[in-house]
C-alpha positions as CSV (number, residue, x, y, z in Angstrom):
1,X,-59.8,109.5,-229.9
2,X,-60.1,105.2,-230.1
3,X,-57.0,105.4,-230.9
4,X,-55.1,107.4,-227.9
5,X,-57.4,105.3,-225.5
6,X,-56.0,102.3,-227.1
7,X,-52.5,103.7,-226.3
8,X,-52.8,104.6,-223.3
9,X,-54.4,100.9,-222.6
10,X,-51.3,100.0,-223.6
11,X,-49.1,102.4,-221.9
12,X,-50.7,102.2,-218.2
13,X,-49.0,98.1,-217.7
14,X,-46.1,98.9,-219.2
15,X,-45.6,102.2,-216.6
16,X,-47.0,99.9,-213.3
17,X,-44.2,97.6,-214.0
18,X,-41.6,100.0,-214.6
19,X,-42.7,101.3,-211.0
20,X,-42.7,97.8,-209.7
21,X,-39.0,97.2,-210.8
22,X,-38.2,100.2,-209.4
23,X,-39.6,99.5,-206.1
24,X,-37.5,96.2,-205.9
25,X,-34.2,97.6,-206.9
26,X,-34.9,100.0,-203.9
27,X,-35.7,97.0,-201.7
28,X,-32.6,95.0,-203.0
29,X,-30.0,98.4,-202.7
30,X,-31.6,98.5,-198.7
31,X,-30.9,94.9,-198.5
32,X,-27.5,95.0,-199.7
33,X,-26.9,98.9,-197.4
34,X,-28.1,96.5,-194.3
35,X,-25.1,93.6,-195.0
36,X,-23.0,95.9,-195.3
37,X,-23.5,97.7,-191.9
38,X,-23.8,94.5,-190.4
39,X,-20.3,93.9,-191.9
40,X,-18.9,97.2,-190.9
41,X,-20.1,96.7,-187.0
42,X,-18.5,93.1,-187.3
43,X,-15.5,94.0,-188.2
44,X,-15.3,97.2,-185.3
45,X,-16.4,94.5,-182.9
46,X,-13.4,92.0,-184.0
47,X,-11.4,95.5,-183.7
48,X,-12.2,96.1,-180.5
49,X,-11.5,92.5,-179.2
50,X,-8.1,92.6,-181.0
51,X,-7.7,96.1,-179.3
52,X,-8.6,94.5,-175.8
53,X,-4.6,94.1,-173.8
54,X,-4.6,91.5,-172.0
55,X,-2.4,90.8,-168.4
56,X,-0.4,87.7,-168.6
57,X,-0.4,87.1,-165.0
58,X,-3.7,86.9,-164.5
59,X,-5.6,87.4,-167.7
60,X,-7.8,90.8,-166.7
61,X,-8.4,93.0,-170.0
62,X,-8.3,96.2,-170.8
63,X,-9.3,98.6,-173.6
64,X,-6.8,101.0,-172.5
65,X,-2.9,99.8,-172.9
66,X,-2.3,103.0,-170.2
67,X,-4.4,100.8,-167.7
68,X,-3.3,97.5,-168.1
69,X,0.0,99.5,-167.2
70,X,-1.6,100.3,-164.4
71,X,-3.0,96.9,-163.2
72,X,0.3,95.1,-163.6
73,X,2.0,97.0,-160.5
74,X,-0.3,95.5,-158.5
75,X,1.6,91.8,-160.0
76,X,4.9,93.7,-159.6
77,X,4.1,95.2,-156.5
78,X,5.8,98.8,-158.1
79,X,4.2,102.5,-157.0
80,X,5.8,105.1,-158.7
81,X,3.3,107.8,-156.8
82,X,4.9,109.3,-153.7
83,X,2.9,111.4,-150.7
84,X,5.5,114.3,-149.9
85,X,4.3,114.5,-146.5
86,X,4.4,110.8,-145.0
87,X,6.2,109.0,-147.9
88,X,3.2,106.5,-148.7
89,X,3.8,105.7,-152.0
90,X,1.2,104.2,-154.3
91,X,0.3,102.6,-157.9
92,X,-1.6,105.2,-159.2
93,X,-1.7,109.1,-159.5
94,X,-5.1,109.2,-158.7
95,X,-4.7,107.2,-156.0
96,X,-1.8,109.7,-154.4
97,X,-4.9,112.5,-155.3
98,X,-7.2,111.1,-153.3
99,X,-4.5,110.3,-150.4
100,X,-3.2,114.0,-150.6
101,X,-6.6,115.1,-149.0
102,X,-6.3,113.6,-145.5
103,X,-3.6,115.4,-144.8
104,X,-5.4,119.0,-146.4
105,X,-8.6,117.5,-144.6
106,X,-10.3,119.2,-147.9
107,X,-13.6,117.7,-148.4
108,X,-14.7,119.8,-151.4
109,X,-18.0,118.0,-152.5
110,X,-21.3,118.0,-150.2
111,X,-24.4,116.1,-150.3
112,X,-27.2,118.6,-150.2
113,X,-29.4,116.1,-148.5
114,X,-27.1,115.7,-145.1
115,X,-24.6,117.9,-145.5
116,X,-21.9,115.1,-145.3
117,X,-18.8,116.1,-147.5
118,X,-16.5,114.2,-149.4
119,X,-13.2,113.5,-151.3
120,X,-14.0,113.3,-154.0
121,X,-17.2,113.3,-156.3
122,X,-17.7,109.5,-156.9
123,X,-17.7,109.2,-153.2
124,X,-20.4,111.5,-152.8
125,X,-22.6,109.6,-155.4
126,X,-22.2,106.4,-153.9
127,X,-23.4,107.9,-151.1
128,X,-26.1,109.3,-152.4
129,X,-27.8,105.8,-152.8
130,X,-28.0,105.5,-149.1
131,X,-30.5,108.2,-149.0
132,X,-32.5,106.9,-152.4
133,X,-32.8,103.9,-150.3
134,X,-31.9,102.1,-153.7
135,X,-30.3,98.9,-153.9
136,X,-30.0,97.4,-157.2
137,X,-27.6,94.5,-156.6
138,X,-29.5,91.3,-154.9
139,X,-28.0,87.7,-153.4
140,X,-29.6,85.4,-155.6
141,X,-28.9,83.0,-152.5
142,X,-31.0,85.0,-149.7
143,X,-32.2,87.7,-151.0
144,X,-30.5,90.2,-149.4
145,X,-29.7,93.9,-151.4
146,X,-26.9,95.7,-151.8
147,X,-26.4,99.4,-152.5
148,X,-22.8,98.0,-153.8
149,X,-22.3,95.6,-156.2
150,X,-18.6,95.3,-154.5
151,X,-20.3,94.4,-151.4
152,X,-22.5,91.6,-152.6
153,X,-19.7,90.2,-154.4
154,X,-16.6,90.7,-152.2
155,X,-18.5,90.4,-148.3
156,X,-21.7,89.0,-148.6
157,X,-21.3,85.8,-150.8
158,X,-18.6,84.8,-149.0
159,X,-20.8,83.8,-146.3
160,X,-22.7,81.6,-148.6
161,X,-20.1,79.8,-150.2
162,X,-17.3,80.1,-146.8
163,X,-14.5,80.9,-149.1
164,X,-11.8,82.9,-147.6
165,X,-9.4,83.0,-150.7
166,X,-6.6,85.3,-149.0
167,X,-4.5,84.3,-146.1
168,X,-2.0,85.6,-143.5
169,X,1.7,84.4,-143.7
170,X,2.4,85.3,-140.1
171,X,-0.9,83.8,-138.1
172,X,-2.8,81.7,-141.1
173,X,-5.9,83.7,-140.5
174,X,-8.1,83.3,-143.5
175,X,-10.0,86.6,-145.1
176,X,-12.4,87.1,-147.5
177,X,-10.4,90.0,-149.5
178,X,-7.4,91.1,-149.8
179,X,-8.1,94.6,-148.4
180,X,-9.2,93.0,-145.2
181,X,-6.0,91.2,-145.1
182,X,-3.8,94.0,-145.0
183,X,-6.1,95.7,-142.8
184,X,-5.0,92.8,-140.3
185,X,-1.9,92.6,-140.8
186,X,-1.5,95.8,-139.0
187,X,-2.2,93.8,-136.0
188,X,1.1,91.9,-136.4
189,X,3.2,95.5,-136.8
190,X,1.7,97.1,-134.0
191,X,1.2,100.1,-136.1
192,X,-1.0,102.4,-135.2
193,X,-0.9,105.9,-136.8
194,X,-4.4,107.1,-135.7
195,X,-4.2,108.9,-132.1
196,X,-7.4,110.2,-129.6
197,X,-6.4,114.0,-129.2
198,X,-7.8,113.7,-125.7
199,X,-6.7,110.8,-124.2
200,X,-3.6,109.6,-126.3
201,X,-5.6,105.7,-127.5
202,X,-4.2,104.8,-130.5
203,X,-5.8,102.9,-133.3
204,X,-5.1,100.6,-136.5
205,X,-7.7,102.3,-138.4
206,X,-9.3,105.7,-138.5
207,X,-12.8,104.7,-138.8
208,X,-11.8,103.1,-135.1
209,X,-10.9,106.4,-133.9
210,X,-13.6,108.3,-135.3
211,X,-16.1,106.1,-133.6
212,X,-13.7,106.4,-130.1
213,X,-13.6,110.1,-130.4
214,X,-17.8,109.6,-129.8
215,X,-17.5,108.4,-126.2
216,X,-15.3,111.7,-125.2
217,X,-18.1,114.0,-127.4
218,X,-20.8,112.2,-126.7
219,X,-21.9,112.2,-130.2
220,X,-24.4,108.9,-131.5
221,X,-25.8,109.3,-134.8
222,X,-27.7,106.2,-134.9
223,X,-30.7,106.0,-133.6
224,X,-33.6,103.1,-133.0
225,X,-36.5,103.9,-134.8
226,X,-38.8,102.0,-132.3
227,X,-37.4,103.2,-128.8
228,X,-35.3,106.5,-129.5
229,X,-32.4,105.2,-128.3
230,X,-29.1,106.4,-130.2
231,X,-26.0,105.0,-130.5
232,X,-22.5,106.1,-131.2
233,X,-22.0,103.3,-134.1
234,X,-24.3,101.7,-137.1
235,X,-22.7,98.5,-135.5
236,X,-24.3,98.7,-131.9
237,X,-27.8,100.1,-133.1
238,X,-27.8,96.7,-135.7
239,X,-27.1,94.6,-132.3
240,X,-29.8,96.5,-130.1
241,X,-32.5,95.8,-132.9
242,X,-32.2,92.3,-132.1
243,X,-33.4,93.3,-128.4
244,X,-36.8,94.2,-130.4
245,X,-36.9,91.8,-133.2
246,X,-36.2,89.0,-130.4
247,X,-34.1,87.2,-133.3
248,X,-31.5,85.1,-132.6
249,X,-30.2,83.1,-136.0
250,X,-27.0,81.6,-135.0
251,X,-27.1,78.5,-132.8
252,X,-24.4,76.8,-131.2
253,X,-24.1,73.4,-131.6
254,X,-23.0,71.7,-128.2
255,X,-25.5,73.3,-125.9
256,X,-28.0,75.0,-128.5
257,X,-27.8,78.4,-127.1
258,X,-29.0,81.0,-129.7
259,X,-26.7,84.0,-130.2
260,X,-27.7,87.4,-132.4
261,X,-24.5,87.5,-134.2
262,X,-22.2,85.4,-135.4
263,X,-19.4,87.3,-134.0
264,X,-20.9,86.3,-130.1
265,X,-21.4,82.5,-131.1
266,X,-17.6,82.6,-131.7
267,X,-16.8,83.8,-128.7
268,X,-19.5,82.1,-126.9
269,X,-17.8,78.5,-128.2
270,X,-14.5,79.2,-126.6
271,X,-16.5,78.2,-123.4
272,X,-16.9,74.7,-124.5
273,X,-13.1,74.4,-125.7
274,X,-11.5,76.0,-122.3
275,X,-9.3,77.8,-124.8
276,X,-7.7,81.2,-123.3
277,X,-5.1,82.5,-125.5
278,X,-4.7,86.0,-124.3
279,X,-2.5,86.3,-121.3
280,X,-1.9,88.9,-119.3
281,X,1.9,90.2,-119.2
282,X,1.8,91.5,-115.7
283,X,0.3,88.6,-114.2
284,X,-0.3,85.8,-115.6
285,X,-3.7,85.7,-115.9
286,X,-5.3,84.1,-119.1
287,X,-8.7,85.3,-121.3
288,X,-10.9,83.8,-123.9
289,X,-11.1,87.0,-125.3
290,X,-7.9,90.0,-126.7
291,X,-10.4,92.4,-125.1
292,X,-11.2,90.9,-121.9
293,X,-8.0,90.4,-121.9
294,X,-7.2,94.6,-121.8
295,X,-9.7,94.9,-120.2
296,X,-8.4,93.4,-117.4
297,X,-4.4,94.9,-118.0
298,X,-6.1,98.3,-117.2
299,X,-6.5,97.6,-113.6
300,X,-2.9,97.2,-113.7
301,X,-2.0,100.6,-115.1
302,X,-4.8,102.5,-113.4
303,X,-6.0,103.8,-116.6
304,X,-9.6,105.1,-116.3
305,X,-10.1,107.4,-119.8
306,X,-13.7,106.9,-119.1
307,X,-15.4,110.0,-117.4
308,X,-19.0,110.6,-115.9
309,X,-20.2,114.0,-116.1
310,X,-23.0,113.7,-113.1
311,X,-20.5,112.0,-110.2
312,X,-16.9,112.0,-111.6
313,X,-16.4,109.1,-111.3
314,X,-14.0,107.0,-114.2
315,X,-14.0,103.7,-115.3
316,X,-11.4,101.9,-117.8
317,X,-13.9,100.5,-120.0
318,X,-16.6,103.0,-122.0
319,X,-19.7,100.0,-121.9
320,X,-18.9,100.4,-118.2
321,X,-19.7,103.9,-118.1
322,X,-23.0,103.7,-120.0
323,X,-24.0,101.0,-117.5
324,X,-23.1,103.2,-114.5
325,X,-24.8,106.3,-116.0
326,X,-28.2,104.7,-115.8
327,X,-27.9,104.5,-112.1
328,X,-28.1,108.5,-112.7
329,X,-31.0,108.6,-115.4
330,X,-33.2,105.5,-113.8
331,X,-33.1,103.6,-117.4
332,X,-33.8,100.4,-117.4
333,X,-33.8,99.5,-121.2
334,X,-33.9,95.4,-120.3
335,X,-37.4,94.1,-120.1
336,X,-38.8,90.8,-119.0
337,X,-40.8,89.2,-121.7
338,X,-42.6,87.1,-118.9
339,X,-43.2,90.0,-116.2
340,X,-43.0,93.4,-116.0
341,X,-39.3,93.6,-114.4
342,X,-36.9,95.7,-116.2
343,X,-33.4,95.4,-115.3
344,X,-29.8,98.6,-115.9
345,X,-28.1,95.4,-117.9
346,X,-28.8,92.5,-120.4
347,X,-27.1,89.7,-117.9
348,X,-29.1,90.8,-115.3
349,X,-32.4,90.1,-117.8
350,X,-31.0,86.8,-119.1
351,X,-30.6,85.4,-115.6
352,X,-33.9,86.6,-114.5
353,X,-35.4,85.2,-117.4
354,X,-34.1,82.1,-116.5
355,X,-36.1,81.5,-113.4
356,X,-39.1,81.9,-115.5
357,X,-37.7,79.4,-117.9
358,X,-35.9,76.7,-115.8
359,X,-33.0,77.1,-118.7
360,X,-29.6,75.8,-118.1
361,X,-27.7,76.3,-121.1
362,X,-24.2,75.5,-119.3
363,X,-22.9,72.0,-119.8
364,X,-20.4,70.5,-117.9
365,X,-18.5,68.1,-120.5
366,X,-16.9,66.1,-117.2
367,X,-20.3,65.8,-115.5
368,X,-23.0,66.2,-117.5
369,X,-24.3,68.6,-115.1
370,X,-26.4,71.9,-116.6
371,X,-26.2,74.9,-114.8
372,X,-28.1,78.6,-115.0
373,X,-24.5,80.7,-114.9
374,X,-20.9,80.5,-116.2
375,X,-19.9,80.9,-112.7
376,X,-21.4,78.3,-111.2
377,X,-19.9,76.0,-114.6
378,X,-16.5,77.4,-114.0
379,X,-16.6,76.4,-109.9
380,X,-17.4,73.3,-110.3
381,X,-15.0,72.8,-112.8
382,X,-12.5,74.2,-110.7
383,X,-13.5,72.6,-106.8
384,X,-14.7,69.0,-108.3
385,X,-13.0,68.4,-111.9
386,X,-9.8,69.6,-111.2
């Protein structure tokens, strides 16, 4: 009996370190399994990078030699893909799919929120987001968020850093993408495919017509959350929120008159330079503005598209109209922030505001005289300067 205890004294060290090297021949063979995944991912990683093609004109990569094959027509300017129907051609099949479907007018895929449809499906999810009210991609500059990434990065920082990378060969215009470009160089073609079906206005790009087609339905989707009132674009509603918000961010540097948009400081400055590009080709007559300037070519031609439903009556311009139609309904949508006068249009609030102000913002650069209206500026110029 001494004796087996004495064995088994014996034994019971002998079988811990048995178990010991055991455990550490596991540890080493884990070890060794772990190098050489890490080896294994390595080596797919420097795979992948030798896989990656690469375009020589302008270094993109790609995993897929099939759409590097792709990308380089846009170098080579080559678009194998042919519509049947109006003999656009472009670079890729699926770009001649998604063509195809406005002339089928086929909008196969719905959003079940709206009831908007849709070309195609990854159009639909994008514009999903605008009803998730998510918006992932932010200006590290401002701020501001982006349900689009390619917004941030092809619109929005461009205002930051003023970079207008692509430019016009005909005018020298400057633009911020080459999309945009394009989209202007229609201007210089005079092409315009899209046509009003009910009063023959034809437009550069559909999204223009779209919006047109609104004044003859009388259709406004978009509509001011504080007053009610709706408008026929996004555009116009984002301008008639300034009416609440009172903001004015854009300043103009020679008289310091605050404008809502930069778009309106533009065309506000052309009043300091005297510049009036725009001529009229039946008489003569010169504009600041392309739009003033047909505008005024329609009271030439007589063409009054423009109709009011109450009176009949037809005006050339569809702002007109609107203006006119309040003499019907009794809106006054203008209101004095110092009184409680309300006015049919924003000039007439603007000079009425001025009395309570004493502001002159117009400068005469011969005189030094300041003067409450353009009008007044413009006779002066014209009686004493001249």
């Amino acid at each position: 009996m001494i004796k087996e205890i004495e064995d088994m004294s014996y034994s019971e060290p002998s079988r811990i370190k048995h178990e010991d090297t055991e455990e550490q021949t596991d540890l080493a063979e884990i070890k060794q399994q772990r190098v050489k995944l890490k080896e294994v991912e390595e080596e797919k990683s420097r795979k992948k990078v030798k896989q990656l093609h690469t375009c020589s004109q302008c270094g993109k990569s790609f995993r897929k030699k099939e759409n590097l094959n792709v990308h380089m027509r846009i170098h080579t300017g080559e678009k194998p893909y042919t519509c049947p129907q109006c003999g656009k051609s472009f670079t890729a099949a699926a770009g001649l799919s998604y063509h195809l479907h406005i002339h089928s007018g086929e909008k196969p895929f719905n959003c079940d929120q709206c009831g908007k449809k849709f070309i195609s499906s990854s159009i639909l999810k994008q514009h999903q987001k605008v009803h998730s009210d998510e918006k992932p991609h932010v200006c590290t500059f401002c701020g501001k968020t982006f349900i689009k990434k390619g917004n941030l990065n092809v619109y929005h920082l461009h205002i930051h850093s003023g970079e207008k990378p692509f430019n016009c060969d005909q005018c020298g215009k400057k633009f911020i993408s080459s999309s945009i470009l394009k989209q202007h160089q229609k201007v210089h073609s005079d092409e315009k495919p899209h046509v009003c079906t009910f009063c023959g206005k034809t437009f550069i790009k559909k999204g223009n017509l779209n919006v047109h087609m609104r004044v003859h339905t009388g259709k406004k989707l978009y509509t001011c959350p504080q007053c009610g009132k709706s408008f026929a674009d996004s555009s116009g509603l984002s301008y008639h929120l300034h009416i609440h918000s009172g903001e004015k961010p854009f300043n103009c540097d020679q008289c310091d008159k605050k404008f809502i948009s930069s778009s309106c400081l533009k065309q506000h400055q052309k009043v300091h330079s005297d510049e009036k590009p725009h001529v009229c080709s039946y008489c003569g007559k010169s504009f600041s503005r392309l739009n003033s300037c047909k505008l005024h070519q329609k009271t030439h031609n007589e063409v009054r598209d423009h109709m009011c439903f109450e009176c009949g009556k037809s005006f050339t311009v569809a702002a007109v109209l609107t203006r006119h139609q309040r003499i019907h309904t009794g809106e006054k949508p203008y209101k004095c922030s110092y009184c409680d006068k309300s006015f049919t249009v924003s000039g007439s609030l603007k000079r009425h505001e001025g009395l309570h102000t004493g502001e002159k913002p117009y400068h005469c650069t011969q005189c030094g005289k300041s003067f409450t209206r353009l009008r007044i500026l413009r006779k002066t110029k014209f009686f004493f300067h001249l």
